[in-house]
C-alpha positions as CSV (number, residue, x, y, z in Angstrom):
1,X,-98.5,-180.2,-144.5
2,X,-100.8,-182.0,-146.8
3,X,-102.9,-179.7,-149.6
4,X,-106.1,-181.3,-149.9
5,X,-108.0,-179.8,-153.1
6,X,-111.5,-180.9,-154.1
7,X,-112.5,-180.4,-158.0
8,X,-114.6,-182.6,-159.1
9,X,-117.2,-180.4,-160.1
10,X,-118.4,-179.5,-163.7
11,X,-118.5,-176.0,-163.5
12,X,-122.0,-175.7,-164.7
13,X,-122.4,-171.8,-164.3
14,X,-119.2,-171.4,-166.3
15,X,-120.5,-172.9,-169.4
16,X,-119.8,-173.2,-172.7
17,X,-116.1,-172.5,-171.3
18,X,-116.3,-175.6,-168.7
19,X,-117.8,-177.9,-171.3
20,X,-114.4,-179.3,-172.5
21,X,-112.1,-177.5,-169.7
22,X,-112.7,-178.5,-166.3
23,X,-113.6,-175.2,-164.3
24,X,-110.4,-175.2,-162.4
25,X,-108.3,-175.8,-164.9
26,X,-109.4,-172.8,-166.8
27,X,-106.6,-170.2,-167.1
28,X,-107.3,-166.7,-165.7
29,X,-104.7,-164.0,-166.0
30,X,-102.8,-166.7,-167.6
31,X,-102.8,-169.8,-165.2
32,X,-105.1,-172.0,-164.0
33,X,-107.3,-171.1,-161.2
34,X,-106.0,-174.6,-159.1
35,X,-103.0,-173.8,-160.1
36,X,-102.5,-169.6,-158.7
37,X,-104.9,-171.2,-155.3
38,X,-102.1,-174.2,-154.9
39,X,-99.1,-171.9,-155.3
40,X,-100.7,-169.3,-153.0
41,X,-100.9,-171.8,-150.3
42,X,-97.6,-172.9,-150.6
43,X,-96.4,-169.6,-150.3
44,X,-97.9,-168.7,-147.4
45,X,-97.9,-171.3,-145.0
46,X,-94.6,-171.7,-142.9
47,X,-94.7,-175.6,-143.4
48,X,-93.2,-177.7,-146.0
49,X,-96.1,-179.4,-148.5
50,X,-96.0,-183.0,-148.7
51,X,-99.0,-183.6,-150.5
52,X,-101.1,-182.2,-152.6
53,X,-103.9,-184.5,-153.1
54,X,-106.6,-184.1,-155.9
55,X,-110.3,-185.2,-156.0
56,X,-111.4,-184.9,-159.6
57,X,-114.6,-185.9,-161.4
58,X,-115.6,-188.4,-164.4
59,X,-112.1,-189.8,-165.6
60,X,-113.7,-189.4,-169.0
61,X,-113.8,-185.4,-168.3
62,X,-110.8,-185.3,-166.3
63,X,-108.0,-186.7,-168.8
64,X,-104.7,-187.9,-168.0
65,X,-103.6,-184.6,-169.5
66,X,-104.9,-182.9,-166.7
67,X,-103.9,-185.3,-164.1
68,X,-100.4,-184.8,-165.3
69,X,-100.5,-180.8,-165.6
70,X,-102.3,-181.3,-162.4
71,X,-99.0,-183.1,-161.1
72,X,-96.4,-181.1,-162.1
73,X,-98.2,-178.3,-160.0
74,X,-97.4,-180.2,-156.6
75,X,-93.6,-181.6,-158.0
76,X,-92.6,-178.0,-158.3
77,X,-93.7,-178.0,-154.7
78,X,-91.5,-181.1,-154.6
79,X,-94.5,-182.3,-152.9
80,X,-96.2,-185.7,-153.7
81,X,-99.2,-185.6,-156.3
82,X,-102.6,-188.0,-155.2
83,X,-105.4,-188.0,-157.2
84,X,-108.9,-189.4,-155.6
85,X,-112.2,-189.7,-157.7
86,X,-115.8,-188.6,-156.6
87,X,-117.9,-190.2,-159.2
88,X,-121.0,-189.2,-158.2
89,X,-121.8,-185.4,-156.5
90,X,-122.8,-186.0,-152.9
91,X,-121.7,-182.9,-151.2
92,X,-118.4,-181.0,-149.5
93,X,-117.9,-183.9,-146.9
94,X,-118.2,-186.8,-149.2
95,X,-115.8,-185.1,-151.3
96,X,-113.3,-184.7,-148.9
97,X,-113.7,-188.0,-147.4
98,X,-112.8,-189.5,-151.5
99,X,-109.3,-188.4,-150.2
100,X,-109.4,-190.3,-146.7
101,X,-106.4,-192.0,-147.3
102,X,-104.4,-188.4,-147.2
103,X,-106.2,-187.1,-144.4
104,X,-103.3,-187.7,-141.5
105,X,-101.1,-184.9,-140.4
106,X,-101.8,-181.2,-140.9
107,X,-104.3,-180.6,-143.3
108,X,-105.4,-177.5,-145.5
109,X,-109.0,-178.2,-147.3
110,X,-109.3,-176.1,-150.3
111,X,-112.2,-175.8,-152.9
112,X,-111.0,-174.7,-156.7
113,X,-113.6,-172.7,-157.9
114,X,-111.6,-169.4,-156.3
115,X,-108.4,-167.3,-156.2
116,X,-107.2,-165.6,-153.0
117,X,-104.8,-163.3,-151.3
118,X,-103.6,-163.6,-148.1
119,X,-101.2,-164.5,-145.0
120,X,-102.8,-167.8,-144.0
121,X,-101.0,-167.9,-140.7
122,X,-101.7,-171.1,-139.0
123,X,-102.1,-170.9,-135.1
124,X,-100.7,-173.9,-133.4
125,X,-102.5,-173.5,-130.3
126,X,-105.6,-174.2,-132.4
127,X,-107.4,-177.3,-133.7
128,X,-108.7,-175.6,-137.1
129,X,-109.3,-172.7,-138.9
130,X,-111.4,-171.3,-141.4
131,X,-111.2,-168.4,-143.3
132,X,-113.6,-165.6,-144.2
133,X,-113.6,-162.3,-146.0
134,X,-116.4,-159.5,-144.7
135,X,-118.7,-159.5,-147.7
136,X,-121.6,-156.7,-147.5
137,X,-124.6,-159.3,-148.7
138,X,-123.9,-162.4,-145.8
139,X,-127.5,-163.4,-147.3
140,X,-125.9,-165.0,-150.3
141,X,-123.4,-166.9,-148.3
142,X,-122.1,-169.5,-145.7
143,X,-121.0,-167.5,-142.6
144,X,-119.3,-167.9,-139.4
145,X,-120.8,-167.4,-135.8
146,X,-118.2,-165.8,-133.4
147,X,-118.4,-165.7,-129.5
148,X,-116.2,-162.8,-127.6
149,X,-113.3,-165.1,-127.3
150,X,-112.9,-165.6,-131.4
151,X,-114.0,-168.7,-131.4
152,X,-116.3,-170.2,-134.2
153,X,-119.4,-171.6,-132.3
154,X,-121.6,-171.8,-135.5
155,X,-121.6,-172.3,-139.0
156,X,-124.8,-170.8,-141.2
157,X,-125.9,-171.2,-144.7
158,X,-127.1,-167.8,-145.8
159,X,-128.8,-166.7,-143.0
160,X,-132.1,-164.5,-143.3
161,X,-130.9,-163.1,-140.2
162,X,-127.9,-161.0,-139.6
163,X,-125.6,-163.6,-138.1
164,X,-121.9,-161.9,-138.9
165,X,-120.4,-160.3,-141.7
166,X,-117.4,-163.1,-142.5
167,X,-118.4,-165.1,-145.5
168,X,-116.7,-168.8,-145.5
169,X,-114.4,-168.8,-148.8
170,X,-114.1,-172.9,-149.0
171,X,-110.4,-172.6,-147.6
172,X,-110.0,-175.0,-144.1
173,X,-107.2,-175.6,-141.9
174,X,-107.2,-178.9,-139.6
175,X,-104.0,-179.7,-137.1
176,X,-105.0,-183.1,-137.3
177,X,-106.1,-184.7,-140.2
178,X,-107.3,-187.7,-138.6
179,X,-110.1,-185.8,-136.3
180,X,-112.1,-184.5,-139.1
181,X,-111.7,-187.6,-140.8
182,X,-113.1,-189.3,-137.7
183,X,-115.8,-187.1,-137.8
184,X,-117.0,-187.7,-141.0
185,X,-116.8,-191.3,-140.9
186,X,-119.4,-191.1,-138.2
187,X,-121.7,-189.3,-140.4
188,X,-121.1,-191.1,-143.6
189,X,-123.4,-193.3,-141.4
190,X,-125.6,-191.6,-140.7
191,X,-129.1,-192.2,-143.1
192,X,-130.2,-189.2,-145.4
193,X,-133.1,-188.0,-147.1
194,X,-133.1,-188.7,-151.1
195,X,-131.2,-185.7,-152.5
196,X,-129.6,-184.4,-149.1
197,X,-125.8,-184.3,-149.5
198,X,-123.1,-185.1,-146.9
199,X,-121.6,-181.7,-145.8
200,X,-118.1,-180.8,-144.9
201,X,-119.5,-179.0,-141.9
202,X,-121.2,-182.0,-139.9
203,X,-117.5,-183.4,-139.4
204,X,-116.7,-179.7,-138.0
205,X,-119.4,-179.1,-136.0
206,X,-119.0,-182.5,-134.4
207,X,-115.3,-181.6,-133.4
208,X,-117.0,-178.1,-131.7
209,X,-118.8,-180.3,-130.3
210,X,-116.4,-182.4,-128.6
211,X,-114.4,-179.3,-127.0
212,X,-112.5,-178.3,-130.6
213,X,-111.3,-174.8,-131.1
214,X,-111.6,-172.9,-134.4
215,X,-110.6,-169.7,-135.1
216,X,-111.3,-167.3,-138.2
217,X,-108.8,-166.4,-140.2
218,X,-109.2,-163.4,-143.3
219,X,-108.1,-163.1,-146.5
220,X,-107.5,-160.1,-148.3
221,X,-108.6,-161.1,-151.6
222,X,-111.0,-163.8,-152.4
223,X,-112.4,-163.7,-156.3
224,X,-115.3,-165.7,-157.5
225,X,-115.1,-167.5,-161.2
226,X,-118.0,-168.7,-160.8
227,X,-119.5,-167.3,-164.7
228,X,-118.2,-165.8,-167.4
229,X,-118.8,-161.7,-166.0
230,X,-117.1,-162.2,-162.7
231,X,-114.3,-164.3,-163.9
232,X,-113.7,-161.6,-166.4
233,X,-113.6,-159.0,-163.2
234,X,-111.2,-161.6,-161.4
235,X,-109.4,-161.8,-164.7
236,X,-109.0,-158.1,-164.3
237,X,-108.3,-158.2,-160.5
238,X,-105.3,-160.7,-161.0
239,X,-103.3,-159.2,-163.2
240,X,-103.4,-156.0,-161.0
241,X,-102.1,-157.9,-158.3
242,X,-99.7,-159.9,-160.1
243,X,-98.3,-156.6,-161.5
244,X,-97.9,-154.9,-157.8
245,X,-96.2,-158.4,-157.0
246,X,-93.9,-157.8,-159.8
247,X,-94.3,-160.3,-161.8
248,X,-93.3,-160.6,-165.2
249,X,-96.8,-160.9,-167.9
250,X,-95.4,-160.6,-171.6
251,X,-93.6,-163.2,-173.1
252,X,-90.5,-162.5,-174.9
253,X,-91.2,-164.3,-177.9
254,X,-94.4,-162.5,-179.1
255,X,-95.0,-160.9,-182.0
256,X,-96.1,-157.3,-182.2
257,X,-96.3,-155.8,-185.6
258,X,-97.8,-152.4,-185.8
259,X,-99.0,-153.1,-182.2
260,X,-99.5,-151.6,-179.0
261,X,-99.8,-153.5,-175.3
262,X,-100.9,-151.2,-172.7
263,X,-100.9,-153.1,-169.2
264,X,-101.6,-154.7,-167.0
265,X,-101.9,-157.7,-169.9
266,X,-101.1,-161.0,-169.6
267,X,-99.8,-162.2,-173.2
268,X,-98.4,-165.6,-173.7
269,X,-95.7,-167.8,-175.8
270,X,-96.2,-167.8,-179.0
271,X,-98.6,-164.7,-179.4
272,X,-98.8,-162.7,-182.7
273,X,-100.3,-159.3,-182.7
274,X,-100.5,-157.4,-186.0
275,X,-102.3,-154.0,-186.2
276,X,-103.8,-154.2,-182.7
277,X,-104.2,-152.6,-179.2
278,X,-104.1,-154.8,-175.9
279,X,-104.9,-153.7,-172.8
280,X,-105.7,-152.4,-170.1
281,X,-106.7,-155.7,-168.6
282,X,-106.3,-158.5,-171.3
283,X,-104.9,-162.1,-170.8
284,X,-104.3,-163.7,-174.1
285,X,-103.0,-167.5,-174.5
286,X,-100.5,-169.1,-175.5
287,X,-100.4,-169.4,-180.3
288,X,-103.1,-166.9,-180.2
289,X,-102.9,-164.7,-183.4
290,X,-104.7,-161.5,-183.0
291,X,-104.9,-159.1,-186.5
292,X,-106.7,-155.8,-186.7
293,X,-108.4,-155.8,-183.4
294,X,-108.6,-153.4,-180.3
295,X,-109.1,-155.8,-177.1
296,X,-109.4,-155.0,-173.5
297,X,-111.0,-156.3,-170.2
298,X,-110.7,-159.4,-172.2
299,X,-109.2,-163.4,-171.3
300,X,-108.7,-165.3,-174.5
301,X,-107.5,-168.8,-174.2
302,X,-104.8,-170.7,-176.4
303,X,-104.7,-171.2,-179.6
304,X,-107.4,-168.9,-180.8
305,X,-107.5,-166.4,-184.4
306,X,-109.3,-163.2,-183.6
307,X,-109.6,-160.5,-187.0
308,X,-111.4,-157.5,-187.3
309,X,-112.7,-157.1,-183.4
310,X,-113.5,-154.6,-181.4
311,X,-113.8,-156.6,-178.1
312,X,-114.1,-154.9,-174.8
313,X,-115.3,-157.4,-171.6
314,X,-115.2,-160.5,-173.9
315,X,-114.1,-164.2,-172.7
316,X,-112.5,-166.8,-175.7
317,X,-112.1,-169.9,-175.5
318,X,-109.3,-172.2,-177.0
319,X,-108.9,-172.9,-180.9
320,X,-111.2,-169.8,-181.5
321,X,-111.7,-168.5,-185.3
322,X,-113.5,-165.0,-184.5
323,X,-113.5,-162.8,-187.2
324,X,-115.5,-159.3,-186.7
325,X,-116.4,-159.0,-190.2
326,X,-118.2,-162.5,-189.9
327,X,-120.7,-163.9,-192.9
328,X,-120.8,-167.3,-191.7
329,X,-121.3,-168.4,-187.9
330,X,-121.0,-171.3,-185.9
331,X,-122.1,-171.4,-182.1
332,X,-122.2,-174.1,-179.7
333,X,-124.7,-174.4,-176.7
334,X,-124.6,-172.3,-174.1
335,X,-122.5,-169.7,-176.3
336,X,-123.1,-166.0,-176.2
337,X,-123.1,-163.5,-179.1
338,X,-124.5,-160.0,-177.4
339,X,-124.1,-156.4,-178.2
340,X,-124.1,-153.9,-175.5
């Protein structure tokens, strides 16, 4: 099984968090959204990974740093790390097809703007899947037509008209990697209007055409990070989860002087708290000092000094100086500084 994972996008919506931090790579409930999707793949599929192959942006935004975070992800697979370029944005299918090279074998398509939960079964009687999650509001999304058979005959872009309830969450599963690749070769040829981008979905629709069978498959959790609000819900969402999963969210090296944690938090290595309350619902990184502060419903990033705070729904980024007795500010573009 080969992880395909397209990321080459700057996260506009996200800013000024994305301006320095590629949007997948940001840490929420303390790892990086590509790197909780990748894992969760893995887990879940009943195949070995043997590639996990990346297609990131402008070398000058993705570094080699990332590349080599971005690597270690798929070695602890003890998978193979690829890394493809788009260059230039020119939709889902042009994105994909930056990868051609890894598209042989069984494929999973996965975009890294979200985090699921879920089984992922594969059926091998099957030529693809996609999978959906029942979202009240299909008007706002991408969803799947299904006939009585549960079959996908149709793919719609927010439909005005009720079409189904199963919203498409970016996550694809193809038996054959070579078919959609075939597919989309076809229609890289095909001329376009200026502006009109080259869509994952032509290459599908073409195999439905042809006599291919997909099937819907559904997630149990699917969380958006696409802005700073509902990352901070997913923020809060994860760690939930991760807690009922049992996993371990404190490291055993932080500080806590005169302190209290009340969970779910997420606190990192390195963390010194004096005189403060975390929690419910904080994720702190990794050398972050925190001194006379209550925080909660909160995701701070590394390396940050927060004083004097009351912060409730608040995202930090990294090397952060926030003092809540401030008399001197400094705020980038795209920053916020609100009060409720």
């Amino acid at each position: 099984m080969r992880i395909i994972i397209p990321m080459a996008g700057r996260g506009s919506r996200l800013r000024p968090h994305s301006l320095t931090v590629p949007k997948p790579m940001l840490p929420v409930a303390g790892s990086p959204i590509v790197t909780q999707l990748v894992n969760e793949i893995a887990r879940v599929v009943s195949q070995p990974i043997e590639e996990v192959a990346y297609i990131l942006g402008d070398p000058a935004f993705f570094s080699p740093a990332i590349s080599e975070e971005l690597a270690k992800v798929a070695q602890d697979l003890g998978a193979k790390a690829s890394f493809y370029r788009q260059l230039k944005p020119l939709g889902t299918g042009h994105a994909v097809m930056c990868a051609a090279d890894s598209l042989s074998g069984p494929i999973i398509v996965a975009y890294a703007d979200t985090l699921i939960r879920s089984d992922l079964s594969l059926d091998p009687l099957v030529d693809g899947m996609i999978w959906v999650k029942k979202v009240e509001n299909p008007k706002a999304y991408g969803v799947l037509k299904i006939n009585d058979d549960n079959h996908i005959t149709a793919l719609v872009e927010k439909p005005q008209d009720f079409v189904s309830d199963m919203a498409v969450t970016g996550i694809y599963y193809f038996k054959e990697g070579q078919a959609i690749k075939g597919e989309l070769e076809k229609s890289m040829d095909r001329s376009r209007a200026e502006g009109e981008e080259f869509l994952l979905n032509e290459g599908i629709l073409a195999m439905m055409d042809k006599g291919a069978v997909f099937t819907p498959g559904e997630v149990k959790e699917w969380m958006d990070c696409g802005n700073p609000k509902i990352t901070l819900e997913t923020n809060t969402k994860m760690l939930d989860i991760l807690v009922e999963e049992g996993n371990k969210l404190v490291a055993e090296d932080v500080i806590a002087e005169n302190s209290q944690i009340i969970p779910p938090c997420f606190i990192g290595q390195g963390v010194v708290l004096i005189n403060t309350t975390v929690g419910p619902h904080a994720a702190i990184g990794e050398g972050t000092r925190i001194e006379n502060t209550t925080i909660s419903k909160s995701l701070v990033q590394k390396h940050s000094i927060i004083q004097n705070a009351q912060l409730e729904g608040a995202m930090i980024g990294n090397h952060v100086k926030y003092d809540g007795k401030f008399s001197f500010v400094s705020i980038g573009d795209y920053s916020e500084l609100l009060k409720s």
